[in-house]
N, C-alpha and C positions, 0 to 999 in steps of 0.2 A: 445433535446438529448435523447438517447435511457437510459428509468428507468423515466424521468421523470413522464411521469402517475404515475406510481407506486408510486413514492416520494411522492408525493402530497396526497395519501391516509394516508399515513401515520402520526402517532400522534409522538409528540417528537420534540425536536429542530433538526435542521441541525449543521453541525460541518463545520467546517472551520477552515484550516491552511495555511501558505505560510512558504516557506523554499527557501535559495537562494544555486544554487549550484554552486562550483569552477569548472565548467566542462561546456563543448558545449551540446548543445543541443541535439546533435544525438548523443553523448554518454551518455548523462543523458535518454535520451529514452530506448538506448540499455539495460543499466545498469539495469533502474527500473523496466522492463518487463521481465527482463530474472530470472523467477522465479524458487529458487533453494531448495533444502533440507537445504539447511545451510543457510537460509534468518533466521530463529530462531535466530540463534546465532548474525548475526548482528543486529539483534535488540533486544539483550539481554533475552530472552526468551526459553521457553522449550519443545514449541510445535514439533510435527513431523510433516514434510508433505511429501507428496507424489504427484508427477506429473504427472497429469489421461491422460491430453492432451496435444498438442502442437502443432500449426499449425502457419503458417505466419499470422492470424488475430486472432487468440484467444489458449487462457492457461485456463486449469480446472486445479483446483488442491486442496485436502485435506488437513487440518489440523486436527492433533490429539492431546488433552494434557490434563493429570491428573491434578485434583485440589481436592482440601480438600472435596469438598462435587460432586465428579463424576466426569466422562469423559467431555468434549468438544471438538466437531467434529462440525468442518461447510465445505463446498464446496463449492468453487470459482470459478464463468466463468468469466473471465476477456475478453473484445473484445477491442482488438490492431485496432489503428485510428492513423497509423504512417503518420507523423514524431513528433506526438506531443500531442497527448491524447489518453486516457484509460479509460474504461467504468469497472466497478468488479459491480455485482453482485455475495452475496453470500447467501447461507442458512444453517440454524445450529439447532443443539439441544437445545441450549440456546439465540440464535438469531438470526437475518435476518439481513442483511446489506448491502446496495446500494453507491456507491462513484463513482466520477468522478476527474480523475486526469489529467491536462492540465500543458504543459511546454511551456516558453514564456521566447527568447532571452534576456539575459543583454548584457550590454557594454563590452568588454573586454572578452569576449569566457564567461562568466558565463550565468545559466540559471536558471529561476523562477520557482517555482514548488507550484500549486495552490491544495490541494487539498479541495472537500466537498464531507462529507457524511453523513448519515440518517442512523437510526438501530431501531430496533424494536424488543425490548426484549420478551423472550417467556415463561421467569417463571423469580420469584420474585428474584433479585441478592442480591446475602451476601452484596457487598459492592459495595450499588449505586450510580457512579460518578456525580458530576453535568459536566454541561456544561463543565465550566471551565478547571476542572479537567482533562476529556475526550480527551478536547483539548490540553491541558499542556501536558497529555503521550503522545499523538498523536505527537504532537512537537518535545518529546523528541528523541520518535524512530526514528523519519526521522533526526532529524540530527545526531543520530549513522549513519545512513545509508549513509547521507551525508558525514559524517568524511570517512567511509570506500570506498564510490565514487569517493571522492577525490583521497585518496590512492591510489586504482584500477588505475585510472585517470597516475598520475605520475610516475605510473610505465609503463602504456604501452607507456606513450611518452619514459622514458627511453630507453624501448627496443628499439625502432624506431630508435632511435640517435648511440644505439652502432654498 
């Protein structure tokens, strides 16, 4: 896959999550790539972004957010691999970060959502996650995102039905 050379240079664990969603597959695709200014707020957060680019195979896009000790700003090239994977490469003031996200049919219209990623900090963090921890918020955001996919989810079948 495109990033792995690069992964492999890199020092630091890999991250890894699974998440299952109440939704099909081509709307869990749609949903998760269609990246907006208001993705903060669904995942509880304060950042700003801005959307540089948008094509049928790939989204650039900024993130901006104050914290106690300065700015944080990184840039996302994300490359669309539809119906069913996403490649992000990002770079930042405070760090780099590379992930691969793959979605995979359940039973009953639900779908899997696999994510792994690698990052490489670029100055010393106030407060340094382990593993675990990295993983555990990672978890928590996607299933905010999850809860509000669903949502999205039930309501466009509503409209369809009235």
């Amino acid at each position: 896959m495109k990033g792995e050379r690069s992964r492999r240079e890199w020092t630091g664990p890999e991250y890894r999550i699974r998440v299952s969603f109440g939704v099909p597959l081509d709307f869990a695709f749609a949903w998760c790539t269609d990246y907006t200014p208001e993705d903060a707020s669904l995942e509880g957060e304060s950042y700003q972004r801005k959307i540089i680019e948008r094509t049928p195979d790939r989204v650039i896009f900024e993130d901006l957010e104050e914290s106690d000790d300065g700015w944080n700003w990184s840039q996302d090239v994300v490359t669309l691999s539809p119906p069913n994977k996403w490649h992000m490469d990002g770079i930042g003031n405070r760090r780099d970060v590379t992930a691969d996200y793959v979605l995979s049919p359940l039973p009953d219209g639900r779908t899997r959502f696999d994510l792994r990623w690698s990052r490489r900090p670029k100055v010393p963090e106030a407060k340094k996650l382990t593993k675990a921890e990295r993983e555990a918020s990672t978890m928590r955001a996607w299933k905010r995102f999850a809860a509000a996919m669903e949502q999205d989810y039930r309501r466009s079948r509503r409209r369809r039905t009235k």
